[in-house]
mmCIF file of the N, C-alpha and C atoms, coordinates in Angstrom:
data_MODEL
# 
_entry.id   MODEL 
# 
loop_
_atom_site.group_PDB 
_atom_site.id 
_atom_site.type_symbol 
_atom_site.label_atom_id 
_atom_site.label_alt_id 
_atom_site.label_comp_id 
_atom_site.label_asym_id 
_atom_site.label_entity_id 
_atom_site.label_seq_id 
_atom_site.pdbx_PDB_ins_code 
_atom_site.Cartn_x 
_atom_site.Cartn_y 
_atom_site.Cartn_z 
_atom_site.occupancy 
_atom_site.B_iso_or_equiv 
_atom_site.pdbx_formal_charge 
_atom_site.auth_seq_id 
_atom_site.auth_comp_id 
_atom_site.auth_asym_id 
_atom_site.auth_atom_id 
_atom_site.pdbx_PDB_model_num 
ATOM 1   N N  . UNK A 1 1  ? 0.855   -1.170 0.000   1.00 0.00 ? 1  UNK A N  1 
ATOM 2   C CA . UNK A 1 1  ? 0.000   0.000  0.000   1.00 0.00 ? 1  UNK A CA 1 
ATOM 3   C C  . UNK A 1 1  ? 0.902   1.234  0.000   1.00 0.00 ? 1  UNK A C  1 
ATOM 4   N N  . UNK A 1 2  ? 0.821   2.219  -0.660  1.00 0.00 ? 2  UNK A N  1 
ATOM 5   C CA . UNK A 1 2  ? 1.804   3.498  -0.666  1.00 0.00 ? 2  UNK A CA 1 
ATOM 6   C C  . UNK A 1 2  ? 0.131   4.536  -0.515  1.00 0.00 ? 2  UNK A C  1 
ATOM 7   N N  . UNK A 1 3  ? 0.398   5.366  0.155   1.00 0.00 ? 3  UNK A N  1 
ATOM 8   C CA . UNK A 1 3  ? -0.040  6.988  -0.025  1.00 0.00 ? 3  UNK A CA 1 
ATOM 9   C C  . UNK A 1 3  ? 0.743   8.392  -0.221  1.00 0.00 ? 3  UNK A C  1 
ATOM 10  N N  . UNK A 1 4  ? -0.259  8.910  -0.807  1.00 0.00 ? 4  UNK A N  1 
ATOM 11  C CA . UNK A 1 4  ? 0.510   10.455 -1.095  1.00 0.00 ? 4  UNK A CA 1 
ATOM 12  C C  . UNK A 1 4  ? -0.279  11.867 -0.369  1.00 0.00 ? 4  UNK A C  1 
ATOM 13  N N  . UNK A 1 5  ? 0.327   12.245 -0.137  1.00 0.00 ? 5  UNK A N  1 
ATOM 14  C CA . UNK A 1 5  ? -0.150  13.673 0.576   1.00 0.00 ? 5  UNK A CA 1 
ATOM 15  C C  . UNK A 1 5  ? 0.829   14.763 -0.041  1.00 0.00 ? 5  UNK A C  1 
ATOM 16  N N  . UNK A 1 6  ? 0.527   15.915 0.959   1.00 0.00 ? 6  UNK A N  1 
ATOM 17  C CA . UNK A 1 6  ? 1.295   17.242 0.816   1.00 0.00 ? 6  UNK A CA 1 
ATOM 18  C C  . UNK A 1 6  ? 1.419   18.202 2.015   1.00 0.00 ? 6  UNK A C  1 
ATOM 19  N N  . UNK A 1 7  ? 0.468   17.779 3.231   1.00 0.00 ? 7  UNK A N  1 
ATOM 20  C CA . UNK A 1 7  ? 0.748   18.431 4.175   1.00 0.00 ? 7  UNK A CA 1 
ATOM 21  C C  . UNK A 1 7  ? 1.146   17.136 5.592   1.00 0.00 ? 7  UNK A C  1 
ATOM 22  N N  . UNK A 1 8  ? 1.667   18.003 6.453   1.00 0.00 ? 8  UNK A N  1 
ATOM 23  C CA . UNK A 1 8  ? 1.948   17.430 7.884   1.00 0.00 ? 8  UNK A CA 1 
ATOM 24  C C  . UNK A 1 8  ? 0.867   16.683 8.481   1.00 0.00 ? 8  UNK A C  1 
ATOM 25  N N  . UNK A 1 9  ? -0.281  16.830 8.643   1.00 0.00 ? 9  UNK A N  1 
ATOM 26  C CA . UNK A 1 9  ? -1.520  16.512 8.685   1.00 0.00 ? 9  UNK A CA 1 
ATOM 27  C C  . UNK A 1 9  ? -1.630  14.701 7.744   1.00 0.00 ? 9  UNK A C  1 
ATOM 28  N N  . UNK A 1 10 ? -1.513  14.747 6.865   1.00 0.00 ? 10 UNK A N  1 
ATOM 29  C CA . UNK A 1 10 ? -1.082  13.150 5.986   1.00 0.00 ? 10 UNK A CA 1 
ATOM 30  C C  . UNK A 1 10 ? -0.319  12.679 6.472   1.00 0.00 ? 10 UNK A C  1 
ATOM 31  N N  . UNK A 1 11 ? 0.701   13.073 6.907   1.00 0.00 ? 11 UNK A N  1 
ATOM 32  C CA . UNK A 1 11 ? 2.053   12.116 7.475   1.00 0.00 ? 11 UNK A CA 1 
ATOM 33  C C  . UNK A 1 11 ? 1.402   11.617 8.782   1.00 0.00 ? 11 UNK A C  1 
ATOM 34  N N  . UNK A 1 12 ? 0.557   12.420 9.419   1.00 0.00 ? 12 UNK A N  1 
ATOM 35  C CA . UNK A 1 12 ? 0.628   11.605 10.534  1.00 0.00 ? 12 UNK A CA 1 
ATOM 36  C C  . UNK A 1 12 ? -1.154  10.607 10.721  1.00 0.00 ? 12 UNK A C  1 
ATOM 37  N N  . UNK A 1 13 ? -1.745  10.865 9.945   1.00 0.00 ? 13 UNK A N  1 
ATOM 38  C CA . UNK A 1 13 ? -2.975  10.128 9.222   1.00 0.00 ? 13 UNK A CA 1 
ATOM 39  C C  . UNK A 1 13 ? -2.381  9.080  8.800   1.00 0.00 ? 13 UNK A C  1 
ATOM 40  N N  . UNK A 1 14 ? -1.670  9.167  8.142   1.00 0.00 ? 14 UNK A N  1 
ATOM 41  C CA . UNK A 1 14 ? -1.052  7.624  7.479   1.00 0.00 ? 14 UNK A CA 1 
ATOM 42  C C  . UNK A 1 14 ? -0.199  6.865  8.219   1.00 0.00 ? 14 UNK A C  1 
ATOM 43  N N  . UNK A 1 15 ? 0.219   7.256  8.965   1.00 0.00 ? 15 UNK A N  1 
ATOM 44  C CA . UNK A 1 15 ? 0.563   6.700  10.537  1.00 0.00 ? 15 UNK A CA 1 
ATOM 45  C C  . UNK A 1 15 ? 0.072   6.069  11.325  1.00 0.00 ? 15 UNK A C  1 
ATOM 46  N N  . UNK A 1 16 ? -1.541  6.965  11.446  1.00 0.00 ? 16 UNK A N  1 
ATOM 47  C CA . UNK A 1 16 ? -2.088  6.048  12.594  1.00 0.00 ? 16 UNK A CA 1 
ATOM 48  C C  . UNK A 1 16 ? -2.915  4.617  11.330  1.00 0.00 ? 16 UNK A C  1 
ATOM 49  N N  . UNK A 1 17 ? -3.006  5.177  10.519  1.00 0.00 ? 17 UNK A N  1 
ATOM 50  C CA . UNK A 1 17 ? -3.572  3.792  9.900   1.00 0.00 ? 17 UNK A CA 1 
ATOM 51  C C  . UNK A 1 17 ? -2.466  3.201  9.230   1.00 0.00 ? 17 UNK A C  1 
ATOM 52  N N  . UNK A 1 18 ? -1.362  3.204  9.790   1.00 0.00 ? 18 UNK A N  1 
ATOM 53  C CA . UNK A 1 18 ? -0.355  2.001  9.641   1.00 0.00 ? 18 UNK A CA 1 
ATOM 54  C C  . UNK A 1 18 ? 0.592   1.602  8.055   1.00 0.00 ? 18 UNK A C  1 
ATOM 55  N N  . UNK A 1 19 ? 0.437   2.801  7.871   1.00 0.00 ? 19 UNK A N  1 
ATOM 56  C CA . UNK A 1 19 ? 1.402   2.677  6.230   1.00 0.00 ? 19 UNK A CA 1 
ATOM 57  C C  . UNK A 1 19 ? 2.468   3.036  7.001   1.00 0.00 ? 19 UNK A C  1 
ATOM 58  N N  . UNK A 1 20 ? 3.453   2.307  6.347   1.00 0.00 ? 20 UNK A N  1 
ATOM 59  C CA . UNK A 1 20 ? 4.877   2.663  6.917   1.00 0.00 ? 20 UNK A CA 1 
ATOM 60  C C  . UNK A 1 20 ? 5.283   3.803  5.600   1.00 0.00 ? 20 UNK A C  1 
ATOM 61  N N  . UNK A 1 21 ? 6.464   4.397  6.661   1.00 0.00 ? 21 UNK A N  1 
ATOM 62  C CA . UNK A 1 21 ? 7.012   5.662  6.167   1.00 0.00 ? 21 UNK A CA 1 
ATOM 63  C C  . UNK A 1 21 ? 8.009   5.618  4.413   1.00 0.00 ? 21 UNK A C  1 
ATOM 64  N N  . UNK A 1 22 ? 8.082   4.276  4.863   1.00 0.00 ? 22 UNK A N  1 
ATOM 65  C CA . UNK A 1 22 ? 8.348   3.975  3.273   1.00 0.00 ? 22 UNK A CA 1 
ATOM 66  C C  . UNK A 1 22 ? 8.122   4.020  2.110   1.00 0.00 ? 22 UNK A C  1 
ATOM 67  N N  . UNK A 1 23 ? 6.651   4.009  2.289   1.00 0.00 ? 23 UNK A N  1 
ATOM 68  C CA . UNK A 1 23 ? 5.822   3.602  1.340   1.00 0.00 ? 23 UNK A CA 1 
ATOM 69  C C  . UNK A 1 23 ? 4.645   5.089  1.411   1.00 0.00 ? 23 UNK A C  1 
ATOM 70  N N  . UNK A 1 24 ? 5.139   6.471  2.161   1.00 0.00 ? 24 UNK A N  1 
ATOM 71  C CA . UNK A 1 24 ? 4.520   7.781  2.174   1.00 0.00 ? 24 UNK A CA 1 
ATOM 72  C C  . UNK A 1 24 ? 5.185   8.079  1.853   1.00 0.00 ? 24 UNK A C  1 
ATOM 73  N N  . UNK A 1 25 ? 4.594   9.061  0.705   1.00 0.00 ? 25 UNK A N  1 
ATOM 74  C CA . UNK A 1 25 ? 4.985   9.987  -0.395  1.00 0.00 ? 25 UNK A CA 1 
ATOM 75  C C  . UNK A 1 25 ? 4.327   10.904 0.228   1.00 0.00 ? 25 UNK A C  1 
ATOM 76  N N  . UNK A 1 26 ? 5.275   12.504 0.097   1.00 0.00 ? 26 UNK A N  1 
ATOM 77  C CA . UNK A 1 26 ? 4.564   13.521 0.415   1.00 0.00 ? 26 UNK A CA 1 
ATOM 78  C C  . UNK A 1 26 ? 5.590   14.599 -0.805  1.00 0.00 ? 26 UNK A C  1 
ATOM 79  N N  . UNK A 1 27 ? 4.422   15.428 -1.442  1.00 0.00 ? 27 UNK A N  1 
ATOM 80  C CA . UNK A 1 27 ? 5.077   16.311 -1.870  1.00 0.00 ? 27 UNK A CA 1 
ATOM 81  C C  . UNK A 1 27 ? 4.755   18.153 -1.776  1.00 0.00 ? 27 UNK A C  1 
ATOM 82  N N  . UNK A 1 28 ? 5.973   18.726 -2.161  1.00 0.00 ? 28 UNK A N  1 
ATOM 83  C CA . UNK A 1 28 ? 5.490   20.418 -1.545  1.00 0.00 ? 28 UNK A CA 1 
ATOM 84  C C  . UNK A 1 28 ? 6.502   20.332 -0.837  1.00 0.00 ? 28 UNK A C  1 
ATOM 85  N N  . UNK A 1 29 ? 6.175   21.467 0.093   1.00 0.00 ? 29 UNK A N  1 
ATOM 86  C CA . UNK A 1 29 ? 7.240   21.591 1.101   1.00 0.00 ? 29 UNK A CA 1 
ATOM 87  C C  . UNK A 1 29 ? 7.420   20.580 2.358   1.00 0.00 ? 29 UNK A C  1 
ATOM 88  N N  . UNK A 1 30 ? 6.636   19.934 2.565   1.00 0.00 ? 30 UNK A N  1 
ATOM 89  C CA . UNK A 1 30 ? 6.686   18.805 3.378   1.00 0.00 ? 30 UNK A CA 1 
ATOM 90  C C  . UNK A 1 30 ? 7.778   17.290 2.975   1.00 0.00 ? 30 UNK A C  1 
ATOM 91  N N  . UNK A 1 31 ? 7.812   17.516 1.908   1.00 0.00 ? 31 UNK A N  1 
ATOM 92  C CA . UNK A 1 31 ? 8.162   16.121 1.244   1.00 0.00 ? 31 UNK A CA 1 
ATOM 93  C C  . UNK A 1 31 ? 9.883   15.897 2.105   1.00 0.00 ? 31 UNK A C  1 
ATOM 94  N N  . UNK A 1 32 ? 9.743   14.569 2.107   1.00 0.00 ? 32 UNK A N  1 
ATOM 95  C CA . UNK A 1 32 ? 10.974  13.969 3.639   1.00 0.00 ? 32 UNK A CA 1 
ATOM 96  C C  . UNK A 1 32 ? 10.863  14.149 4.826   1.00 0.00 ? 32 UNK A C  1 
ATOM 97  N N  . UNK A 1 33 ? 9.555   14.634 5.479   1.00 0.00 ? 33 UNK A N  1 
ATOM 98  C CA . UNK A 1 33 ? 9.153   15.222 6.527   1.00 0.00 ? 33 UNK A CA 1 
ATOM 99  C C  . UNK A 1 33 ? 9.335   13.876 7.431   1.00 0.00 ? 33 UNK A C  1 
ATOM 100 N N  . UNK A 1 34 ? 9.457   13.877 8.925   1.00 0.00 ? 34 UNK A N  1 
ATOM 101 C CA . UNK A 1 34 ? 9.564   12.820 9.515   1.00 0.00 ? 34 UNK A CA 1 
ATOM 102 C C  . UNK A 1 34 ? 9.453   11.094 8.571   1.00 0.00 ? 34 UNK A C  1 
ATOM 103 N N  . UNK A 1 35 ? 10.690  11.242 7.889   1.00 0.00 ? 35 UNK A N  1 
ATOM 104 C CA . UNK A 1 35 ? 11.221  10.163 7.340   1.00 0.00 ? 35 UNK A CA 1 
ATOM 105 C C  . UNK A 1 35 ? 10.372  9.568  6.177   1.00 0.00 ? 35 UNK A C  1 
ATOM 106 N N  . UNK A 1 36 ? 9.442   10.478 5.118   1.00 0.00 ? 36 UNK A N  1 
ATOM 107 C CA . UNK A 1 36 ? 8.488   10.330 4.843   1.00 0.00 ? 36 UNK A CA 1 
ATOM 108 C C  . UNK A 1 36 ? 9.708   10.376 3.289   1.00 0.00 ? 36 UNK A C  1 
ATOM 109 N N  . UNK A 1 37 ? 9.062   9.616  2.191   1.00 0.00 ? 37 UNK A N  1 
ATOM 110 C CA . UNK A 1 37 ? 9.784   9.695  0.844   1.00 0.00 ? 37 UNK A CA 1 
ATOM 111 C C  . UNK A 1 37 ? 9.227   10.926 0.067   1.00 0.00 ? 37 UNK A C  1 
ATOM 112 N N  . UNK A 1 38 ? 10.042  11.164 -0.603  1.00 0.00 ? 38 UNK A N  1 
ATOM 113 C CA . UNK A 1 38 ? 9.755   12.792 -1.329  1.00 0.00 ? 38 UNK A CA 1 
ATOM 114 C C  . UNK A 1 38 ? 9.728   12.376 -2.875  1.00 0.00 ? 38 UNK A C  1 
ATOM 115 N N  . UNK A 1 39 ? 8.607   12.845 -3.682  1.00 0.00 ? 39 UNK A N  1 
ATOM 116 C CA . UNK A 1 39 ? 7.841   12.649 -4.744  1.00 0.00 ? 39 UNK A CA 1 
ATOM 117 C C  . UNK A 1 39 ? 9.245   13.671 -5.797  1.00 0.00 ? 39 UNK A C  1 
ATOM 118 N N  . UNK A 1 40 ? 9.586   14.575 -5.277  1.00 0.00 ? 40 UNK A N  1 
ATOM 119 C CA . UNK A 1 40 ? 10.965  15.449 -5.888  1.00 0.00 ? 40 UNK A CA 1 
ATOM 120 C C  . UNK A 1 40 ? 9.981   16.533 -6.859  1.00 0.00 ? 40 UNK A C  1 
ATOM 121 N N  . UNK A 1 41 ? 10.826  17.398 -7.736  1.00 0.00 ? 41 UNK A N  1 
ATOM 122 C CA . UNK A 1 41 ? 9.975   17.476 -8.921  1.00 0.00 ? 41 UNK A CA 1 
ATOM 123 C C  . UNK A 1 41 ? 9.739   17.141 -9.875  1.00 0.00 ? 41 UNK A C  1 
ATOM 124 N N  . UNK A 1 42 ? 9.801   16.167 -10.686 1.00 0.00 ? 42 UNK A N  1 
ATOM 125 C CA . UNK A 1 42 ? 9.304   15.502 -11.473 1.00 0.00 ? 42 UNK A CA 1 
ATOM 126 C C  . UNK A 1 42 ? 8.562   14.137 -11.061 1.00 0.00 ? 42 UNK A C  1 
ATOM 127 N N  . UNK A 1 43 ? 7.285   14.467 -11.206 1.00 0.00 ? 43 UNK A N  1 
ATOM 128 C CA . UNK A 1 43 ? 6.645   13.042 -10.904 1.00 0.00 ? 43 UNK A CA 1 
ATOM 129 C C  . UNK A 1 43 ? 6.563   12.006 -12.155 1.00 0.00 ? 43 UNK A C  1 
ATOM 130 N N  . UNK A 1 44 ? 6.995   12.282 -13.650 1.00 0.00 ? 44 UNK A N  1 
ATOM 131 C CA . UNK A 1 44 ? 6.868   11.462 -14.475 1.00 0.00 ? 44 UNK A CA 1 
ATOM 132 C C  . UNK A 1 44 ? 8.356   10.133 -14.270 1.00 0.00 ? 44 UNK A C  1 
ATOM 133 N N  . UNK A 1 45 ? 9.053   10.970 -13.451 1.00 0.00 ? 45 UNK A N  1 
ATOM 134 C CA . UNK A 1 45 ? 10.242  10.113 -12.845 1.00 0.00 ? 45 UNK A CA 1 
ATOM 135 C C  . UNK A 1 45 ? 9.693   9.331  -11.992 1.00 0.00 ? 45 UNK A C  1 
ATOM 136 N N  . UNK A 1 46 ? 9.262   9.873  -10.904 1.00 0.00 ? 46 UNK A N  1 
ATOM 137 C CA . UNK A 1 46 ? 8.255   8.988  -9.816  1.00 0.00 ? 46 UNK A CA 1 
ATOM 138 C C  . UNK A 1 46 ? 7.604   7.903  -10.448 1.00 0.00 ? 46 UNK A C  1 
ATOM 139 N N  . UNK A 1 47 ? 6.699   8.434  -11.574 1.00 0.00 ? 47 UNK A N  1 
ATOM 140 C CA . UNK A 1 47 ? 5.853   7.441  -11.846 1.00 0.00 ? 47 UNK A CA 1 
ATOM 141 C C  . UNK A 1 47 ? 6.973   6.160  -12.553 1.00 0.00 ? 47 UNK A C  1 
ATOM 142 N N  . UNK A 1 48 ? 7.558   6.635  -13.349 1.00 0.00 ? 48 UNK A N  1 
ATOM 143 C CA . UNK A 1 48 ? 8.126   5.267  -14.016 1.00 0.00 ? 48 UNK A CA 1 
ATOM 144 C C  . UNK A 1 48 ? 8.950   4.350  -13.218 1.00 0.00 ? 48 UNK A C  1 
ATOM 145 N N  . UNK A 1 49 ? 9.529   4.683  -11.992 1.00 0.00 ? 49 UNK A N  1 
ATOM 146 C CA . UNK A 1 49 ? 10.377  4.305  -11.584 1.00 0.00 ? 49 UNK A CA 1 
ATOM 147 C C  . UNK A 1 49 ? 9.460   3.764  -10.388 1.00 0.00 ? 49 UNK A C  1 
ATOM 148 N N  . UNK A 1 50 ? 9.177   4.160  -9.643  1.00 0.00 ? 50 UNK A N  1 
ATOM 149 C CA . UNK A 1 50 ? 8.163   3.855  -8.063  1.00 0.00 ? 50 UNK A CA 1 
ATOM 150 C C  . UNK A 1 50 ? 6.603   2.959  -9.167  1.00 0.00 ? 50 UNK A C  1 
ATOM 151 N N  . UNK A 1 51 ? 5.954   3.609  -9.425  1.00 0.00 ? 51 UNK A N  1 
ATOM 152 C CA . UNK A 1 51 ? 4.576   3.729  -9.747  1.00 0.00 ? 51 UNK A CA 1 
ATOM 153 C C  . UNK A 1 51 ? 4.300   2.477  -10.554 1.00 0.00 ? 51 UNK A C  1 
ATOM 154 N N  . UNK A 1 52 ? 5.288   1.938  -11.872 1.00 0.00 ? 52 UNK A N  1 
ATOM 155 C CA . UNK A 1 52 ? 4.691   1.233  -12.938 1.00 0.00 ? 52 UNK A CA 1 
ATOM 156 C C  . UNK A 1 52 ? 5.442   0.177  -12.350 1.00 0.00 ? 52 UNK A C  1 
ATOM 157 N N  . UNK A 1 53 ? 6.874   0.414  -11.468 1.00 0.00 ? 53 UNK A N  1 
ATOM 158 C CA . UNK A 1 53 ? 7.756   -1.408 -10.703 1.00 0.00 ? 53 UNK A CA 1 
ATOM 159 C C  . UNK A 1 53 ? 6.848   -1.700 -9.980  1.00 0.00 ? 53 UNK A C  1 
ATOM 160 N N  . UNK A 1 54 ? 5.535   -1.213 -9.577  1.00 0.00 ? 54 UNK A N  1 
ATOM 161 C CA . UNK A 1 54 ? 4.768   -2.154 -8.560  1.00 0.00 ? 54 UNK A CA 1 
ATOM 162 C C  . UNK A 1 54 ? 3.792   -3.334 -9.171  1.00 0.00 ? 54 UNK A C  1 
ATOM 163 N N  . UNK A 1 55 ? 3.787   -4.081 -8.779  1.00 0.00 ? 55 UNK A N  1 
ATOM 164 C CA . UNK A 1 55 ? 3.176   -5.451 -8.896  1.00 0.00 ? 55 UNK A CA 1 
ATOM 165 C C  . UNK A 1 55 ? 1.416   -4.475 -8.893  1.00 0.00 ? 55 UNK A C  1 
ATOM 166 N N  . UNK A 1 56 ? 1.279   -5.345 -9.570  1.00 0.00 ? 56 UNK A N  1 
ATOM 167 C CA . UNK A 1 56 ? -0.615  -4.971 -9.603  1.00 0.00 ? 56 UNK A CA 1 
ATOM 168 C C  . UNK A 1 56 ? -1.177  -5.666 -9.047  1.00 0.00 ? 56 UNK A C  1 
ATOM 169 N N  . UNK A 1 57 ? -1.769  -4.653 -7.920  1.00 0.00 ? 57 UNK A N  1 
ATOM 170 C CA . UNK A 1 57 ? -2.526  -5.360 -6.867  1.00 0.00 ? 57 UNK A CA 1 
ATOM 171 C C  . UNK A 1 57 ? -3.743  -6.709 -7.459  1.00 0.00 ? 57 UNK A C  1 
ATOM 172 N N  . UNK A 1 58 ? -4.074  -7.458 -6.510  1.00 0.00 ? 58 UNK A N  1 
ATOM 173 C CA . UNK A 1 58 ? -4.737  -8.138 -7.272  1.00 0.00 ? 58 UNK A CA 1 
ATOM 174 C C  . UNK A 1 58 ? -5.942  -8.380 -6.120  1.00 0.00 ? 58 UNK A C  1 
ATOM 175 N N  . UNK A 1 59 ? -7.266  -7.316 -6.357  1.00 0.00 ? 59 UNK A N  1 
ATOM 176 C CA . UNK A 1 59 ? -7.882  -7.110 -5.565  1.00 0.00 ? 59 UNK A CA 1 
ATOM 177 C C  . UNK A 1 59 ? -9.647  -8.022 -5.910  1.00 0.00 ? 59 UNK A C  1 
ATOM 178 N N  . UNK A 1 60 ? -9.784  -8.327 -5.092  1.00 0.00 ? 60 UNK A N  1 
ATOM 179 C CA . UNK A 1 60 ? -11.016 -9.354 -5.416  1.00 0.00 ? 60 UNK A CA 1 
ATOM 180 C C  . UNK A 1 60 ? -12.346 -7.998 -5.545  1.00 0.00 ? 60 UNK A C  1 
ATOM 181 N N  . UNK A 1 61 ? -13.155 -8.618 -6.321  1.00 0.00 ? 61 UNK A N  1 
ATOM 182 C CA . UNK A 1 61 ? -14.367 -7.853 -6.584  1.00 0.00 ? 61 UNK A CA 1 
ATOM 183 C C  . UNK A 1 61 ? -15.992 -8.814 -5.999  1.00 0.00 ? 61 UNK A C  1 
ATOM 184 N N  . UNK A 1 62 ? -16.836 -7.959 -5.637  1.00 0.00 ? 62 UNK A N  1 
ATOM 185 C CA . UNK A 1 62 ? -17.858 -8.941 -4.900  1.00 0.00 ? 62 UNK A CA 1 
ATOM 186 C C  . UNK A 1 62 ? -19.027 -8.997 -6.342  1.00 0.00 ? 62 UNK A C  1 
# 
């Protein structure tokens, strides 16, 4: 599971529901904020590199 934010407020939301800091992206002026990964500026870098190496979830439908 990864999330993304942009303020201080996300970092610590995604905390209490248990995403590790690894896997939080924050970007703006926050981004690396309490050990949080930084999106940089270019997100078309982000995306190819972080975004498309992830395995596709494989989520059941009812």
């Amino acid at each position: 599971m990864r999330a993304y934010g942009n303020a201080q407020t996300d970092i610590q939301a995604y905390a209490d529901a248990g995403i590790s800091k690894q896997q939080t992206y924050i970007l703006g002026k926050y981004a690396g904020d309490d050990n949080t990964q930084t999106v940089g500026d270019d997100y078309t870098h982000h995306f190819t590199t972080v975004v498309t190496a992830t395995q596709e979830a494989k989520c059941k439908q009812k």
